[in-house]
C-alpha positions in Angstrom: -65.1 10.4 -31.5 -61.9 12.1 -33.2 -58.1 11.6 -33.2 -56.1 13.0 -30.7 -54.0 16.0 -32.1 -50.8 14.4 -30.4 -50.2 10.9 -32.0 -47.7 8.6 -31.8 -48.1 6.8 -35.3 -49.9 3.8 -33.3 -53.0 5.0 -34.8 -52.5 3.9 -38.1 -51.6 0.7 -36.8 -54.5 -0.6 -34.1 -56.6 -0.6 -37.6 -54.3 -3.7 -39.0 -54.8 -5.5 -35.5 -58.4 -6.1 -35.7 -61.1 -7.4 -38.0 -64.4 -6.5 -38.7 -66.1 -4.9 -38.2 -64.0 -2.8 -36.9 -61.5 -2.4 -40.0 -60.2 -4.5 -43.4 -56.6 -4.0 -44.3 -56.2 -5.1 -47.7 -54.0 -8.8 -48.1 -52.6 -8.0 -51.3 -53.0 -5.6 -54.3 -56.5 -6.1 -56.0 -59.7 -4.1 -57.1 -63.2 -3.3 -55.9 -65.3 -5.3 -57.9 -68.7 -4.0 -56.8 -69.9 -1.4 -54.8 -73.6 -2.1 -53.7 -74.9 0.7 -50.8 -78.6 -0.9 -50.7 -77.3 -4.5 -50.1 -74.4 -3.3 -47.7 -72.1 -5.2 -49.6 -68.5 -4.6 -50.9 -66.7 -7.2 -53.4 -63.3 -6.9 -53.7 -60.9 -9.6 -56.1 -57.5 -9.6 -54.9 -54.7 -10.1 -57.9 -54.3 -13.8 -57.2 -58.5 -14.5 -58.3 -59.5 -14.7 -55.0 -62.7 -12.9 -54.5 -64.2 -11.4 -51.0 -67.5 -10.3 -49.8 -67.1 -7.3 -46.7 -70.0 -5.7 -44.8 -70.7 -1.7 -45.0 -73.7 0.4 -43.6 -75.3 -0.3 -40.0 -74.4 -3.8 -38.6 -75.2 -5.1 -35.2 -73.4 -7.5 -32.7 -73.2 -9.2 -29.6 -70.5 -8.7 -26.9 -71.4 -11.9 -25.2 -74.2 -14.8 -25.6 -75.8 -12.9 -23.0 -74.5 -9.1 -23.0 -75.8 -6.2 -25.1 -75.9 -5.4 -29.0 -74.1 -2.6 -30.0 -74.4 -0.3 -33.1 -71.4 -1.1 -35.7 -71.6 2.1 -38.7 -69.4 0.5 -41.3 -68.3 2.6 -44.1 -65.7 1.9 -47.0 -62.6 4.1 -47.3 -63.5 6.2 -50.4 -62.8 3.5 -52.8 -65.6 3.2 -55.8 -66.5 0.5 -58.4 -63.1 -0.6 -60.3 -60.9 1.6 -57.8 -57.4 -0.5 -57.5 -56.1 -1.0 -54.0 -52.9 -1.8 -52.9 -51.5 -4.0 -50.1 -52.2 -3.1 -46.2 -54.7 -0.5 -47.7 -57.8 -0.4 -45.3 -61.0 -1.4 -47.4 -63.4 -0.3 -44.7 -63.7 1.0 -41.5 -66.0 1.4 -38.3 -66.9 5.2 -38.4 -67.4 5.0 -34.3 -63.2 4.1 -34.1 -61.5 5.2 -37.0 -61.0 8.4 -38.9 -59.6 8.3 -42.6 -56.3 9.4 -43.3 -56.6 12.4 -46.3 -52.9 11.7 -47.3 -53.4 7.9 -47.8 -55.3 4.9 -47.7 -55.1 4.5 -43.8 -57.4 5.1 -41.0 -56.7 6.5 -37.8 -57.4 5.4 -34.5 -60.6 7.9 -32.6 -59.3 8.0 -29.2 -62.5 9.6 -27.9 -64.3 12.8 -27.5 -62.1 15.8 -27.4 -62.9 18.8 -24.8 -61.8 21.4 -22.6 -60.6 20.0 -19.4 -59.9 21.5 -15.9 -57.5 19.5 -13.4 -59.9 21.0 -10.1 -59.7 19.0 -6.8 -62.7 19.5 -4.3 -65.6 17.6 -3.6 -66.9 16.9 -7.1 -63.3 15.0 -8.2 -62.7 13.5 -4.7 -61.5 9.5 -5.3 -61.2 9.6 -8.7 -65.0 11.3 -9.6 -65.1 13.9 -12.4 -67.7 16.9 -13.0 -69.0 17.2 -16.4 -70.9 19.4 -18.7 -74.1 18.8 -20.4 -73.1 19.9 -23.7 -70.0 17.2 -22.8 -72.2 14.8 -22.1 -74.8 15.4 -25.3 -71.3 14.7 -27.5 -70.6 11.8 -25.8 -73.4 9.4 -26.9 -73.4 5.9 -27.6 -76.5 3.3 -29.3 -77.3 -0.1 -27.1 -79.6 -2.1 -29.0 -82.4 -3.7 -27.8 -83.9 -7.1 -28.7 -87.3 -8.2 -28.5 -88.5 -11.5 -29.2 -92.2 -12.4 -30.6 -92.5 -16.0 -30.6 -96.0 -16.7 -33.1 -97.3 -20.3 -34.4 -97.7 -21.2 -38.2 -101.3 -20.6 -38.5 -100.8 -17.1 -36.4 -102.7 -14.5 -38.5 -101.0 -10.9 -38.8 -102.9 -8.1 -39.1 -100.1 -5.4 -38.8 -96.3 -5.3 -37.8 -93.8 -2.5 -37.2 -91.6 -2.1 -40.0 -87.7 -0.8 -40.1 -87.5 2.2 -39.3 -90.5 2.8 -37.2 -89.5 5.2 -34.2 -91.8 3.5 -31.2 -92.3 4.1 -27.8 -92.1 0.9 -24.7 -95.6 0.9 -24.6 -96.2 0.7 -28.3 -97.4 -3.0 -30.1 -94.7 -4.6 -32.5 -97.5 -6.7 -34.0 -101.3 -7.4 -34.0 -102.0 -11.1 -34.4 -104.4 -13.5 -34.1 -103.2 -15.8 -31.6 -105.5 -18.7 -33.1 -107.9 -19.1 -35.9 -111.6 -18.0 -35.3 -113.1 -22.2 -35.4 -114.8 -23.2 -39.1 -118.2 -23.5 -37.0 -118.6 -19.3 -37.4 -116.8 -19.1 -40.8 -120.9 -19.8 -42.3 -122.5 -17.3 -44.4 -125.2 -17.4 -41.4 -123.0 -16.3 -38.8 -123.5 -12.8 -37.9 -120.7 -10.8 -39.0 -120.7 -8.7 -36.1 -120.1 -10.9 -33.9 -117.7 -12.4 -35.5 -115.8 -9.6 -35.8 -115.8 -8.9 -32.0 -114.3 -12.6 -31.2 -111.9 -11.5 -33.8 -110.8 -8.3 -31.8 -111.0 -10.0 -28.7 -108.8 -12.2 -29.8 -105.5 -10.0 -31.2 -102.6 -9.5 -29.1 -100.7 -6.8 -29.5 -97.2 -7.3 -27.7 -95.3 -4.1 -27.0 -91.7 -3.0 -27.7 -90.4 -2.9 -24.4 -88.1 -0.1 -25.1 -88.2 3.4 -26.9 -86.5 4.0 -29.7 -85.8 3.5 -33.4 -86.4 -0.3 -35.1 -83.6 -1.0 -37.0 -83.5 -4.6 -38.0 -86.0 -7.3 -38.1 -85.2 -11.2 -38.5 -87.3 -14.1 -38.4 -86.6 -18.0 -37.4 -88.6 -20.8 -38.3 -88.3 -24.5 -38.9 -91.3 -25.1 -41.4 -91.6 -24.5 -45.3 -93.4 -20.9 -46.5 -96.1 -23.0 -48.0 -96.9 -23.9 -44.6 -97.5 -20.6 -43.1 -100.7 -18.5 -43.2 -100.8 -16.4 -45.9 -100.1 -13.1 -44.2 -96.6 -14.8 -42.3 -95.7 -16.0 -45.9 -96.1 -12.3 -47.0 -94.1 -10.8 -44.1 -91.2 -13.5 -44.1 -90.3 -13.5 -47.8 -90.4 -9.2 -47.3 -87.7 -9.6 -43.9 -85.7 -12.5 -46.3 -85.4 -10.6 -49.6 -82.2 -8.6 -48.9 -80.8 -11.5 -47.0 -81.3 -13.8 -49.8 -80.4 -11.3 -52.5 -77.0 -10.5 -50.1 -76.6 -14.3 -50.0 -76.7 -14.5 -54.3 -74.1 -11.9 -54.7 -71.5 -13.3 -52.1 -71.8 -17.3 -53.4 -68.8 -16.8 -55.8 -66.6 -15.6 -52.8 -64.5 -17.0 -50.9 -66.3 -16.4 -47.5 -69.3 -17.3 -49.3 -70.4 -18.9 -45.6 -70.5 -15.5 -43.9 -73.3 -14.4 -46.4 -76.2 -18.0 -46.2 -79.9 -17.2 -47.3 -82.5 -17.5 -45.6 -84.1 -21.3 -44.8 -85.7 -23.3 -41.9 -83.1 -23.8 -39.2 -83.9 -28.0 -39.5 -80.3 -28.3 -37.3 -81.4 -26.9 -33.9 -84.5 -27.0 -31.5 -83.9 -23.7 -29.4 -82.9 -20.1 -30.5 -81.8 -19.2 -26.8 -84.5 -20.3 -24.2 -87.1 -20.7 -26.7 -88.1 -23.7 -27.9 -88.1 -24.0 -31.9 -90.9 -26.3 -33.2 -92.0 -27.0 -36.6 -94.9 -25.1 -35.5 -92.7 -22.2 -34.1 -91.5 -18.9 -36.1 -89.5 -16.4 -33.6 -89.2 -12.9 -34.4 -86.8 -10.8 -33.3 -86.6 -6.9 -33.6 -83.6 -4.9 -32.7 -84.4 -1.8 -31.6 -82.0 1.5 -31.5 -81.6 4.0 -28.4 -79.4 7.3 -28.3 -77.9 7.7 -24.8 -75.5 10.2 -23.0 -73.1 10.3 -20.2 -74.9 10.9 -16.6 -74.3 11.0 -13.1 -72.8 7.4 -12.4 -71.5 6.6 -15.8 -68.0 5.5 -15.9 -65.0 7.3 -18.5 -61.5 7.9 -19.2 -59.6 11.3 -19.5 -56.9 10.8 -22.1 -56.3 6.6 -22.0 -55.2 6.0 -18.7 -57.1 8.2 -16.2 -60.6 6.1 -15.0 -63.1 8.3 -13.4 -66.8 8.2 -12.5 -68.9 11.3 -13.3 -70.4 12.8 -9.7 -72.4 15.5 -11.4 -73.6 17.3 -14.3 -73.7 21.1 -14.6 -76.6 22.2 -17.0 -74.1 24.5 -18.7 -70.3 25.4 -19.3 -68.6 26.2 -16.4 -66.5 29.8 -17.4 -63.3 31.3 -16.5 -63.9 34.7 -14.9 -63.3 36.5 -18.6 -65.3 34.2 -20.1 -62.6 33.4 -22.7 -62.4 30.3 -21.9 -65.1 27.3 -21.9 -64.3 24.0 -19.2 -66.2 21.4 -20.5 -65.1 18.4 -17.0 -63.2 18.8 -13.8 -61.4 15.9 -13.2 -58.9 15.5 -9.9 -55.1 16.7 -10.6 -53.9 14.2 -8.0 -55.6 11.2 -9.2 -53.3 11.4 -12.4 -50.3 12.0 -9.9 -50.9 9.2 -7.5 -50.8 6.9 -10.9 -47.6 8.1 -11.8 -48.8 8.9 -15.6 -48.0 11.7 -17.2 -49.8 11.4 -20.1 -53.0 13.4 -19.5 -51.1 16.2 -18.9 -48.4 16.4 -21.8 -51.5 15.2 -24.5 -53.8 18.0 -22.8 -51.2 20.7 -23.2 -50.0 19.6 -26.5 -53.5 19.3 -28.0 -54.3 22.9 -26.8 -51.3 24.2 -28.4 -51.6 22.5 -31.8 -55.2 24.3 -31.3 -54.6 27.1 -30.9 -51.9 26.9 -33.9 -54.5 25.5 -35.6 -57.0 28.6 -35.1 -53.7 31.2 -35.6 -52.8 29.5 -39.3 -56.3 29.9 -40.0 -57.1 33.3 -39.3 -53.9 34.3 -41.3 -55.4 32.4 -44.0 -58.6 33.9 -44.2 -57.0 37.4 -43.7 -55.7 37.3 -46.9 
């Protein structure tokens, strides 16, 4: 995702209409207090004392209560420890819809993903469809998350679980557990250790992932103390609650100190979702990262105002005759007339001249 070479100067602006964690425009002069890239945390103290805690690095949300988790790269705008900002300055940005400005302290809006467009109406750009190219189609990508929920008991014994950053396949166990305890009547020295070892494998469970892709995140519910947990669950909880604890210690002296609580039993409710949350209950949750393209069926704009549907994708650019040129999509000429916009064609023009000027200045430059 880039800026359009055409702009109107709304650009700058769409960043100070939203909130992350999509952007932060500064509310009045201040400095950035701390800086810390492991925690994903950045403290700022404005000139009036007031301190704030804002998010940076990989954060996931939720469109809807039951929609999709999206992918949210949060990164801060150059500033470092002890940096002052002024007023309206944007703190930090969402990488997948802003661009910095390198003259200021300002972001601008990504409009989307530029390319080489054709306006080509025949059977592939008939009622609004478009024809695209795979390397198009590899550039325009996007990350769904996926959830998956492992709902375990307090006396569950854990014998291994996928970690952060663990690239897995659907078919592929999160976690090998114990679904109950092996009954004090074998734990004698006379059993035979063999045996119990079998009724031990035969009775893990090894639920799988569901999806392929990368884990990115893992959180964990529960209504109980630690002490009440087996010992490998206490092990695995206080390793997922560390950061989330240590997040929660550097945020309590700010202002949206709420945004940032540590980890405890949720006493307050008895359901996360459709699952019932017991005393005896602990719910974990693993958010797992996919990489997908356009295809045949997905939905896009040209510019902001032309909807279209891809019909097909051609393995490979499609060429003018001299091969000097490169069309990336065919999209229909008179779907953009029968809307009465003109924009698709003045910003496709205008962008290919400021190009190709682009391209001109710079082979001048490297001339010399």
């Amino acid at each position: 995702m880039k800026p359009s070479r055409t702009r109107t100067g709304y650009e700058k602006v769409v960043a100070h209409k939203t909130r992350p964690p999509f952007a932060y425009p500064a509310k009045q002069d201040g400095v950035i207090e701390e800086v810390d890239e492991k925690l994903g945390i950045v403290k700022i103290k404005y000139a009036d004392g007031e301190t704030v805690c804002l998010n940076i690095g990989e954060e996931f949300t939720n469109n809807c209560s039951n929609g999709f988790w999206v992918d949210q790269p949060v990164a801060i705008n150059g500033f470092k420890k002890g940096d002052k900002f002024k007023k309206d300055d944007i703190i930090i940005y969402n990488k997948s819809y802003f661009t910095p400005d390198p003259y200021s302290k300002q972001v601008d809006w990504n409009i989307g993903v530029p390319a080489m467009v054709a306006l080509l109406d025949n059977g592939g750009t008939i009622e609004d469809a478009s024809i695209l190219t795979q390397p198009l189609c590899d550039r325009m990508t996007f990350n769904p998350i996926h959830v998956k929920e492992i709902t375990l008991t307090t006396s569950t014994n854990v014998h291994k679980i996928a970690t952060v950053g663990t690239k897995v396949l659907s078919t592929d166990a999160l976690m090998i557990f114990d679904e109950s305890v092996i009954p004090e009547s074998m734990a004698g020295d006379d059993v035979d250790e063999e045996l119990a070892e079998m009724l031990s494998s035969l009775n893990r469970a090894t639920p799988k992932a569901g999806h392929s892709g990368e884990i990115v995140k893992i959180d964990v519910m529960y209504k109980t103390e630690l002490r009440n947990m087996s010992k490998s669950l206490q092990t695995i909880v206080k390793s997922i609650t560390r950061d989330k604890n240590e997040r929660a210690k550097m945020a309590s002296q700010s202002s949206n100190s709420k945004d940032y609580p540590p980890s405890q039993p949720l006493y307050a409710t008895d359901k996360i979702g459709i699952i019932d949350l017991t005393e005896e209950t602990i719910i974990f949750r693993f958010y797992i990262k996919q990489t997908k393209g356009m295809r045949m069926g997905d939905k896009l704009f040209f510019d902001s105002s032309l909807k279209s549907t891809c019909s097909r994708v051609y393995d490979d650019y499609i060429m003018t005759e001299d091969g000097s040129i490169k069309v990336e999509a065919c999209t229909s000429a008179r779907g953009a007339l029968n809307r009465l916009i003109s924009s698709p064609f003045l910003v496709g023009l205008s962008n290919e001249i400021l190009e190709k000027c682009e391209k001109n200045i710079l082979d001048i430059w490297n001339e010399k």
